[in-house]
FIMIRO-208608 format. One record per residue (C-alpha): residue number from 1; x, y, z. Coordinates in nm, 4 decimals, m for minus. Example, Ala and Ser with C-alpha at 12.3 -4.5 7.8 and 13.67 -1.06 7.14 Angstrom:
% FIMIRO-208608
num:px:py:pz
1:1.2300:m0.4500:0.7800;
2:1.3670:m0.1060:0.7140;
% end
This chain:
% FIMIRO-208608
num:px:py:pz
1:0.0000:0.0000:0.0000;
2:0.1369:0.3167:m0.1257;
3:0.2113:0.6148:0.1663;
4:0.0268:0.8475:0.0252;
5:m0.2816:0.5947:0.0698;
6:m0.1826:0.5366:0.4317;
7:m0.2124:0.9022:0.5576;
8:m0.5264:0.9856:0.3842;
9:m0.6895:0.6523:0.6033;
10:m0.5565:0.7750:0.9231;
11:m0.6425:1.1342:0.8714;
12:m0.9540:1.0316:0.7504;
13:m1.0157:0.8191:1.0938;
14:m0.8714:1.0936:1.3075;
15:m1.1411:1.3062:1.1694;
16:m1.4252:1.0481:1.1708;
17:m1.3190:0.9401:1.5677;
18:m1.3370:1.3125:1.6970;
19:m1.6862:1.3283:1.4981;
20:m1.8029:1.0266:1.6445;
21:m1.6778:1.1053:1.9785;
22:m1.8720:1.4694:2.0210;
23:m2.1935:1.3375:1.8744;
24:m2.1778:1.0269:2.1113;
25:m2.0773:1.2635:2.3778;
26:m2.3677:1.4987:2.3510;
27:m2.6119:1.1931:2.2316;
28:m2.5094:0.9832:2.6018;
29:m2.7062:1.3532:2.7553;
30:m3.0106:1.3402:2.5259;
31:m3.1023:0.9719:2.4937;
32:m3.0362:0.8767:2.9148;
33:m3.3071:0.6645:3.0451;
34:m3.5991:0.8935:3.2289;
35:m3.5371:1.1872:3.0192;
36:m3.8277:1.3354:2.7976;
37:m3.7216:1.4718:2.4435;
38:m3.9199:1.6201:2.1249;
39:m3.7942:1.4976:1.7919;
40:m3.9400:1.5521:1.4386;
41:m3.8769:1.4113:1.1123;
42:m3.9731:1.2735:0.7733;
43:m4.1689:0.9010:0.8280;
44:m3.9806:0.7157:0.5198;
45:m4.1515:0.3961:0.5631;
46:m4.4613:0.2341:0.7357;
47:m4.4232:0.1350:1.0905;
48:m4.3842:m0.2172:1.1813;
49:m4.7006:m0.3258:1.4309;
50:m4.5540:m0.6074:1.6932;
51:m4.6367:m0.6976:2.0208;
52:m4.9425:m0.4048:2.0377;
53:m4.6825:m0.1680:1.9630;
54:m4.5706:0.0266:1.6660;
55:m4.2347:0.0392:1.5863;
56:m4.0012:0.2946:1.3773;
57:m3.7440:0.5280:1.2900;
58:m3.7992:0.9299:1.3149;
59:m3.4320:1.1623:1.2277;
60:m3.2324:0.8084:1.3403;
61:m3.4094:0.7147:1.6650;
62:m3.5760:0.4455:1.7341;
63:m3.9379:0.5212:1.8125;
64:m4.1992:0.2383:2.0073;
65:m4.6386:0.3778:2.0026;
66:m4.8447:0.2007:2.2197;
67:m5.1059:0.1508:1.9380;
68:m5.4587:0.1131:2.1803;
69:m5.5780:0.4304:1.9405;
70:m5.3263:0.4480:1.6608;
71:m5.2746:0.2133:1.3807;
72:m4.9890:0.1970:1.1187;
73:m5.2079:0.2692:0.8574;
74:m5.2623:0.6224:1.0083;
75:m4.8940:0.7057:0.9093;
76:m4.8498:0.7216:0.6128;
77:m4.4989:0.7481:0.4418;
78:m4.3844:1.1108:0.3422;
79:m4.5518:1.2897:0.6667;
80:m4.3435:1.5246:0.8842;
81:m4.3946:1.3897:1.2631;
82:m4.3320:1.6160:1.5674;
83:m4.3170:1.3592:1.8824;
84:m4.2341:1.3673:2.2729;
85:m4.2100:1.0883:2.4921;
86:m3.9792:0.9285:2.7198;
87:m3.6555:0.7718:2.7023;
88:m3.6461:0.4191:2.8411;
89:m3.3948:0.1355:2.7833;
90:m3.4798:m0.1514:2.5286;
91:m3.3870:m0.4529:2.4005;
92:m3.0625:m0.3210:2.1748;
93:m3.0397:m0.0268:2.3294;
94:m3.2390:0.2875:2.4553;
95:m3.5294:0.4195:2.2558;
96:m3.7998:0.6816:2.2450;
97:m4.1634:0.5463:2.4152;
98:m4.3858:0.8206:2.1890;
99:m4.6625:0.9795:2.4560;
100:m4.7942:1.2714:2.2129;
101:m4.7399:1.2807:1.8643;
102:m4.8939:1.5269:1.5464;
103:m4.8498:1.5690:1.2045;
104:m4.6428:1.9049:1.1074;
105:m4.7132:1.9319:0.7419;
106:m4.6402:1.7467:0.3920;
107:m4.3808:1.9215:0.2399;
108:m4.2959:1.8831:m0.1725;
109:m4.0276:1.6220:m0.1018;
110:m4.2657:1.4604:0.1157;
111:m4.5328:1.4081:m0.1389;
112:m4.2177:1.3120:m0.3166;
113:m4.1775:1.0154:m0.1312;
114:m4.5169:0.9400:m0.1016;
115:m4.5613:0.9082:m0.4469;
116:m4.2482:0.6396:m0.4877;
117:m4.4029:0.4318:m0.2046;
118:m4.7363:0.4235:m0.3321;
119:m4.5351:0.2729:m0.6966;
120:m4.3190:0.0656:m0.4835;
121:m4.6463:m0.1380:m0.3260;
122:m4.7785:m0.1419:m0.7102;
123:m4.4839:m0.2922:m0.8012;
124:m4.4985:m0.5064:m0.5256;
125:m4.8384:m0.6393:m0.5871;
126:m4.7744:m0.7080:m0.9660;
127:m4.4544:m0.8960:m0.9333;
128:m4.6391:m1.1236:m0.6221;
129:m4.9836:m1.1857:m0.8493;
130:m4.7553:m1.3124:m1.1442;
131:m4.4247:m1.5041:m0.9518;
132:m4.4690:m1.7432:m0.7081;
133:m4.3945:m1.7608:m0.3331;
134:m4.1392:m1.8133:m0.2166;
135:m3.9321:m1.6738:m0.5431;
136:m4.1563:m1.3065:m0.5601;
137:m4.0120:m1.2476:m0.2651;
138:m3.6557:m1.2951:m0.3337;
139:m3.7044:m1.1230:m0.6759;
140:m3.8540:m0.8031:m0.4780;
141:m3.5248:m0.8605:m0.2056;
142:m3.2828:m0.8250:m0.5290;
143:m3.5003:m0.5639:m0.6986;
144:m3.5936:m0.3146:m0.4239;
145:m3.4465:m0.4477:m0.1163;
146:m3.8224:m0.5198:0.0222;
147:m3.7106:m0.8091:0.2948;
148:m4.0565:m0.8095:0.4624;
149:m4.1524:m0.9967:0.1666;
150:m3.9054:m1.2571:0.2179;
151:m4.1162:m1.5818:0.3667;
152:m3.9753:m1.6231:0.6777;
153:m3.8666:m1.9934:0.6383;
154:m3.6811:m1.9179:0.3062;
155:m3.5138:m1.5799:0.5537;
156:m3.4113:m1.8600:0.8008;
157:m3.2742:m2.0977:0.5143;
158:m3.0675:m1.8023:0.3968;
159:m2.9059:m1.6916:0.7187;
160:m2.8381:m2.0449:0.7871;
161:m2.6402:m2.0237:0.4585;
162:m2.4974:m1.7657:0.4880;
163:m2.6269:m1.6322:0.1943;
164:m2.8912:m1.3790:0.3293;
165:m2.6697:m1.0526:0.1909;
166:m2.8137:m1.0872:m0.1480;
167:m3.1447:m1.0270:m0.1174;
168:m3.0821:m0.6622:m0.0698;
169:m3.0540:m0.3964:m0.2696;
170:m2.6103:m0.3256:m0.3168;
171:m2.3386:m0.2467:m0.5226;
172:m2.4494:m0.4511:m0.8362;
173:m2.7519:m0.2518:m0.8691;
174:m2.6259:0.0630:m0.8674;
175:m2.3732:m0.0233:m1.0982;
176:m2.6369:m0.1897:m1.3512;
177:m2.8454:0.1109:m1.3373;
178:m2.5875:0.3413:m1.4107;
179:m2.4089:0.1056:m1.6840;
180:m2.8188:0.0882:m1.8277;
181:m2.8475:0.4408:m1.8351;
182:m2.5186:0.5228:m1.9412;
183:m2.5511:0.4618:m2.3038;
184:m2.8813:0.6579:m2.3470;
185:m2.6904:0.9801:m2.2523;
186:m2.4296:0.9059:m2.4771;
187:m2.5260:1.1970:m2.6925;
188:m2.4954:1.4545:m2.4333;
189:m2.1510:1.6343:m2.5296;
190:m2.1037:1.8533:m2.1413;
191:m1.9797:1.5764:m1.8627;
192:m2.1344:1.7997:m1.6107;
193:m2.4922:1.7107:m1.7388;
194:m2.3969:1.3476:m1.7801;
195:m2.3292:1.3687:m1.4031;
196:m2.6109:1.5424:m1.2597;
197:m2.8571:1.2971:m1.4436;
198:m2.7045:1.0206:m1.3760;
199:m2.6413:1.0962:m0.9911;
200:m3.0838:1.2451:m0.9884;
201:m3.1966:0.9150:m1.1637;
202:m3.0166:0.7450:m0.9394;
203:m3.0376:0.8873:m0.6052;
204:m3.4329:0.8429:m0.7162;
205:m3.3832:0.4443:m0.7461;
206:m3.2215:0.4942:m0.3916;
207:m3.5179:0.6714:m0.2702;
208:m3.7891:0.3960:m0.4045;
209:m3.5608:0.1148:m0.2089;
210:m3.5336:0.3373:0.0712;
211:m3.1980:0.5242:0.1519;
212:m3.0418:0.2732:0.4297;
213:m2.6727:0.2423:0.5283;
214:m2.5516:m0.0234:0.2379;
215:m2.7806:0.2242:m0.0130;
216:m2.6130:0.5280:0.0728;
217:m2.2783:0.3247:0.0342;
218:m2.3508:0.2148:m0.2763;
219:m2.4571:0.5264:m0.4170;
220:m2.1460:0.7245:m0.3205;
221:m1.9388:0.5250:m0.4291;
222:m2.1177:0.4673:m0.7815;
223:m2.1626:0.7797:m0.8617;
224:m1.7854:0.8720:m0.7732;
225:m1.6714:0.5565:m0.9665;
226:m1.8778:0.6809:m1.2296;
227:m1.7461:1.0329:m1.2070;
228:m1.3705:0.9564:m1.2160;
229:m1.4538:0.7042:m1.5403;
230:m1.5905:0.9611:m1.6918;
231:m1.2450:1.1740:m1.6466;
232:m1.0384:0.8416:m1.7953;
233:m0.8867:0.7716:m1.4989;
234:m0.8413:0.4661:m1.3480;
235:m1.0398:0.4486:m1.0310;
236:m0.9108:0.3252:m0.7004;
237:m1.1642:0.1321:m0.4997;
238:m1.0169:0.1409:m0.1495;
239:m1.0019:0.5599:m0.1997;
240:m1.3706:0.5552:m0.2981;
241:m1.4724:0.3478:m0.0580;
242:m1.2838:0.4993:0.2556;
243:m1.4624:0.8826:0.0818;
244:m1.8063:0.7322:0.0934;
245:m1.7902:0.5897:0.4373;
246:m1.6247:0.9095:0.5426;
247:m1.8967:1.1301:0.3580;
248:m2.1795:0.8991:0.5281;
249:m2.0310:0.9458:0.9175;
250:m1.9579:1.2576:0.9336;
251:m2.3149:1.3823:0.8035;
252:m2.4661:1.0413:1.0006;
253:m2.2758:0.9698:1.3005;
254:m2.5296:0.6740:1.4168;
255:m2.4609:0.5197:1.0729;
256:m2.1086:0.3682:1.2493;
257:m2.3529:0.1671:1.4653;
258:m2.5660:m0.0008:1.2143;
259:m2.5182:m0.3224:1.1371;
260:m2.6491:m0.3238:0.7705;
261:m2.3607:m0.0311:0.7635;
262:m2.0773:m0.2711:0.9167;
263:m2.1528:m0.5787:0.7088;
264:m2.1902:m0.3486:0.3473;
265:m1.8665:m0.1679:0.4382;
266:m1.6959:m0.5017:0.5693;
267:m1.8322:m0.7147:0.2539;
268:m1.6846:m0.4010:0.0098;
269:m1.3315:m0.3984:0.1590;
270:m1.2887:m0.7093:0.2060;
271:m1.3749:m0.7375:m0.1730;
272:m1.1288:m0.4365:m0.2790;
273:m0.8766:m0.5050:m0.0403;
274:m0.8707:m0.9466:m0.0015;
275:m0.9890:m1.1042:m0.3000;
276:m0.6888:m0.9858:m0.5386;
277:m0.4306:m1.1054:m0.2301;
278:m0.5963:m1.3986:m0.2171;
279:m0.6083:m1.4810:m0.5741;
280:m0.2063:m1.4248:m0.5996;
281:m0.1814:m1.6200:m0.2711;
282:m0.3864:m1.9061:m0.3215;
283:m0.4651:m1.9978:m0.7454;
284:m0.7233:m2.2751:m0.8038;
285:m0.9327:m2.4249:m1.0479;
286:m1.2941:m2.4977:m0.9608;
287:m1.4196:m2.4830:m1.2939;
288:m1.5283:m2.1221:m1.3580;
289:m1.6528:m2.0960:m1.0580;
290:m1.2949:m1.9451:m0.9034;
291:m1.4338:m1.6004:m0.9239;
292:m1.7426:m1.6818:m0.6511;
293:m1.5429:m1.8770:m0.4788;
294:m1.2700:m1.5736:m0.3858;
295:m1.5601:m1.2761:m0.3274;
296:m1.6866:m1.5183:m0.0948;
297:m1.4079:m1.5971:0.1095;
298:m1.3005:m1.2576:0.0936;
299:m1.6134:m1.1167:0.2109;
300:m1.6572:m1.3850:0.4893;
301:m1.2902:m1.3402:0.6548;
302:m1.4477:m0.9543:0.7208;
303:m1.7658:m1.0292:0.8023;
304:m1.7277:m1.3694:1.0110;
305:m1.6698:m1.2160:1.3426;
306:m1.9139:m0.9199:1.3071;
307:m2.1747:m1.1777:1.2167;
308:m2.0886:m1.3746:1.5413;
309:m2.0729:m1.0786:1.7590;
310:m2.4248:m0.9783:1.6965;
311:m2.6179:m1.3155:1.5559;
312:m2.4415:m1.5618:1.7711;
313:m2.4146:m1.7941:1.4635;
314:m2.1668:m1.8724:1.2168;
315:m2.2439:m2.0626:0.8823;
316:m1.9588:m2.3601:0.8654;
317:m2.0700:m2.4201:0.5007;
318:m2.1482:m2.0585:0.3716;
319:m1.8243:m2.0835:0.1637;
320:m1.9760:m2.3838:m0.0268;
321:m2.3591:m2.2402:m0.0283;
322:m2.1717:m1.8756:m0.1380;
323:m1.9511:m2.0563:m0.4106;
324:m2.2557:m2.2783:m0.5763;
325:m2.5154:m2.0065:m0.5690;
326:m2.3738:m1.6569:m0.5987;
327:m2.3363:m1.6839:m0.9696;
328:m2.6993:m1.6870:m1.0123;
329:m2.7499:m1.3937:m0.8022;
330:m2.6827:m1.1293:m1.0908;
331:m2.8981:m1.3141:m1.3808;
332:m3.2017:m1.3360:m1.1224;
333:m3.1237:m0.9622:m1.0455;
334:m3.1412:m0.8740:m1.4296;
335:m3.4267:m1.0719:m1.5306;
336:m3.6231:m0.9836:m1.2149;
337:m3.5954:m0.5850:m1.2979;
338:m3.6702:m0.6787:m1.6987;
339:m4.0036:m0.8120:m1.5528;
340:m4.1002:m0.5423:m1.3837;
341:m4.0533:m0.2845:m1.6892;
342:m4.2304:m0.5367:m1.9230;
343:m4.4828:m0.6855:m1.6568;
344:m4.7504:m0.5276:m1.8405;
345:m4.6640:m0.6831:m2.1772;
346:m4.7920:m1.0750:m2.1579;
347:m4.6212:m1.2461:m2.3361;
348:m4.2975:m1.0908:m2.2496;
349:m4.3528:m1.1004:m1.8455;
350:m4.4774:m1.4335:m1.9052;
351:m4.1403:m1.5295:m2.0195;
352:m3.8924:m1.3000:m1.7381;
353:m4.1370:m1.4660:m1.5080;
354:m4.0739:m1.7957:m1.6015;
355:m3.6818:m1.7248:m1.6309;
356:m3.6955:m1.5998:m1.3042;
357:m3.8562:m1.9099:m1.1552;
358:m3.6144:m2.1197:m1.3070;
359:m3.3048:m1.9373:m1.1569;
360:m3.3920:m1.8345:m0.8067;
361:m3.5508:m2.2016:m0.7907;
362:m3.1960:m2.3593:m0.8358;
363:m3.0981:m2.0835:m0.5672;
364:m3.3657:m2.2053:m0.3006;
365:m3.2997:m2.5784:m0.3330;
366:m2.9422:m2.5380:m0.3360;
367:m2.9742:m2.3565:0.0082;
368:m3.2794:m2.5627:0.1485;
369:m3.0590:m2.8715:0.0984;
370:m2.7575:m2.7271:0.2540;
371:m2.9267:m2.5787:0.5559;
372:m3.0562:m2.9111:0.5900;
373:m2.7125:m3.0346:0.7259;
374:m2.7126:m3.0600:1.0803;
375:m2.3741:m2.9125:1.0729;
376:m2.4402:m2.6556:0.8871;
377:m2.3872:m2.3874:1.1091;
378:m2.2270:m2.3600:1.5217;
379:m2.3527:m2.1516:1.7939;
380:m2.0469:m1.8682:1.8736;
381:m2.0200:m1.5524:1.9650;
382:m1.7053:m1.3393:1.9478;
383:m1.6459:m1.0826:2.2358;
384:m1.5238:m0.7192:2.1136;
385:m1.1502:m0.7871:2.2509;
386:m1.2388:m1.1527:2.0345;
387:m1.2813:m0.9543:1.7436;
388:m0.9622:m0.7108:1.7914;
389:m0.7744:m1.0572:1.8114;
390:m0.9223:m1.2059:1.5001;
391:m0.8577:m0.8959:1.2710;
392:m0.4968:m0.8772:1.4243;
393:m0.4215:m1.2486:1.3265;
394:m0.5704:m1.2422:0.9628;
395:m0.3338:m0.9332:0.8926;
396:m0.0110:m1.1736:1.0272;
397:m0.1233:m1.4446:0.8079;
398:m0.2148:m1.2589:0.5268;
399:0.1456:m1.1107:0.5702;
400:0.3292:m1.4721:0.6135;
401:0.1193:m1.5780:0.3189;
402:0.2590:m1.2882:0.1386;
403:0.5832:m1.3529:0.1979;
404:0.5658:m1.7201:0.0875;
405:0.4370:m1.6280:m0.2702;
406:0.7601:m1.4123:m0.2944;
407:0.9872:m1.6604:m0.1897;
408:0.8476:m1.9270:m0.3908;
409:0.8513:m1.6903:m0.7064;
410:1.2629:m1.5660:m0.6046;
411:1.3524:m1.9442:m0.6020;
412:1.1553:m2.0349:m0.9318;
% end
């Protein structure tokens, strides 16, 4: 790793650990148990109804409504919420028990993103009435990152697996949108317009799937990729990666604690950073499917302790579910999002439909019959100083590794 590449990432985390350390600071004041506080924000999604409460997200706290006179149909998506109520501890950590709540107003935006939710549950519908269960589902997952509409038995196959991370919306997506788009702008001769449509019709694709932690991620760092492409320069993942997480924590310091933020961010480096080490390190030939094989492994040697730390699992056969099933992943994606543009052309969403079937069918049996094994996964969790250890230890052996590819190539 060049210098120059090693003081940008520790002024970068200088920056981001005095940011994170004020906000937590002045957050610890706000959010301690007992105290009452007034937040307002824009709803972006329907509350989830559980346990005779309602449950939900207002300007990044976590919100719980007793729901004896309110129902989540009464909030609808787009509305600016004013809200007091009490802090009290929960489950995962402290949250906001709602006492009095109004609605401010619907701004422009808001209407905004009323109007992409209302097409997101058409979309929904149409894509359930024409694929069947438990494939819609995973097709909407891949498509618009909609996991409530994951059955939950297929959910718990995946996460057995290991294999859960694809059905949301990530990289890939962004990346076919703006490789689908890219050629009908072709015409336009000023960059600066490419860029600015691109980056709207994009950020609008966010908005439909809803703008979570691996969206955001995904975005920046598309839309930068894009931007330095556009230039003719070659573009350097870990830079645009370390700039979008940077970007996302300074102007969203609880993003750090999210876990859909640690496991996108984890998955990505260890993708930039591992797989190409690991490919010099260790060749092999598993008969086109080499590729899989290394983005898994590389994204599981991140991710395996943060998965233990907060799931208490780990997946002893996600490497072999990963490896037989993650080529699929991207032809399901592509044919999923052709039927819904053509869905309302028969004989043309007859035949996505079917295509679809056929692909994320292979996918579910592959998993179902893996998950099956009573092996298949252990019962571990890592402790934080666990986790400091295990990071510490895959950078020695990465380095011995290393070392013994160049002292096998100096003696050849």
């Amino acid at each position: 790793m060049k210098p120059l590449i090693i003081i940008e990432i520790l002024a970068v985390f200088v920056i981001l650990f005095l940011r994170i350390y004020y906000f937590q600071k002045f957050n610890n004041n706000l959010l301690r148990v007992g105290n009452t506080v007034a937040v307002s924000g824009l709803l972006w999604e329907t509350p989830k109804e559980k346990y005779g409460n309602l449950y939900f997200k207002l300007s990044n706290y976590d919100i719980v409504l007793n729901t004896r006179h309110l129902k989540a149909s009464q909030f609808a998506v787009g509305n600016t919420l004013k809200l007091e109520g009490l802090v009290i501890g929960g489950k995962y950590g402290n949250v906001i028990n709602a006492k009095k709540i109004t609605l401010v107003r619907k701004t422009a935006f808001g209407s905004f993103i009323s109007n992409l939710s209302q097409i997101k549950v058409a979309i929904v519908s149409r894509v359930q009435k024409k694929i069947a269960e438990p494939f819609a589902g995973l097709a909407l997952g891949l498509t618009l990152g909609v996991k409530e509409a994951i059955l939950p038995d297929i959910y718990n196959t995946l996460v057995k697996t290991g294999t859960i991370h694809v059905a949301v919306v990530s990289g890939f997506n962004i990346n076919l949108l703006i490789k689908a788009l890219s050629p009908l702008i072709n015409f336009i001769k000023k960059k600066w317009i490419k860029i600015s449509l691109i980056t709207v019709l994009v950020a609008i694709y966010c908005l439909l799937v809803l703008p979570s932690p691996p969206v955001i991620r995904a975005f920046i760092m598309g839309i930068l990729t894009y931007l330095v492409s556009l230039q003719g320069r070659l573009v350097a993942g870990l830079r645009v990666l370390i700039l979008a997480g940077f970007f996302m924590v300074i102007i969203n310091p609880y993003v750090i604690y999210d876990i859909s933020f640690q496991l996108s961010f984890g998955a990505s480096l260890g993708l930039i950073v591992l797989e190409p080490k690991l490919k010099k390190i260790l060749p092999i030939n598993l008969k086109g499917l080499e590729e899989f094989f290394y983005t898994t492994i590389s994204c599981q040697i991140i991710l395996l302790p943060i998965i233990s730390y907060y799931f208490g699992t780990i997946s002893i056969l996600s490497l072999v579910s990963n490896t037989l099933t993650l080529w699929v992943i991207p032809y399901a994606t592509i044919f999923s999002f052709i039927y819904i543009f053509t869905s309302t052309i028969p004989v043309i969403s007859s035949l996505t439909s079917f295509i679809v079937y056929i692909i994320l069918n292979y996918f579910v049996s592959v998993n179902s019959f893996i998950a099956g094994i009573s092996f298949s996964q252990i019962n571990l969790r890592f402790s934080l100083m666990g986790i400091v250890v295990y990071y510490f230890g895959v950078l020695g052996v990465l380095g011995m590794l290393g070392r013994v590819g160049v002292l096998k190539k100096e003696t050849i």
